[in-house]
N, C-alpha and C positions, 0 to 999 in steps of 0.2 A: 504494500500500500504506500502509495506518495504524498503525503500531505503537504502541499503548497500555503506557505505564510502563514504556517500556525503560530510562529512570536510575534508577526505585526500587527498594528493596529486593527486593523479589518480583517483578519483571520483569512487573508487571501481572498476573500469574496469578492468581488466585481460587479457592479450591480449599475445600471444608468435607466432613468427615468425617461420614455418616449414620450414626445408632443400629443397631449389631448387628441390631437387630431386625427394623427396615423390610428390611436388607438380605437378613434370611432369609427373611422374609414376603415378599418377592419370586421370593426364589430357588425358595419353595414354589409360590407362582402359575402360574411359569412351566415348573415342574413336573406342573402342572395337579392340583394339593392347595389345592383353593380353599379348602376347612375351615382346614388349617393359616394358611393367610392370612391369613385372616378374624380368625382366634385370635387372631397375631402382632401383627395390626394396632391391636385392640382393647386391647391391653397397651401396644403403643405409645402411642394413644393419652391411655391413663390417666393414664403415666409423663408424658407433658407438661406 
């Protein structure tokens, strides 16, 4: 077994928060609202 960064600070974890957006533009997709996705994605995009 490997355990990476069990003395620092964050115990190795790597964790980053996605933009509201992508996350609803997902949740639309998988909703099968490919429009709404598409929208979401597009705004995300821009905002980058």
């Amino acid at each position: 077994m490997f355990l990476r960064g069990t003395q620092a600070e964050s115990r190795g974890v790597y964790a980053e928060r996605p933009p509201r957006e992508l996350i609803e533009a997902l949740d639309a997709l998988f909703q099968g609202d490919t429009q709404a996705a598409k929208t979401a994605t597009t705004d995300t995009e821009a905002s980058a």
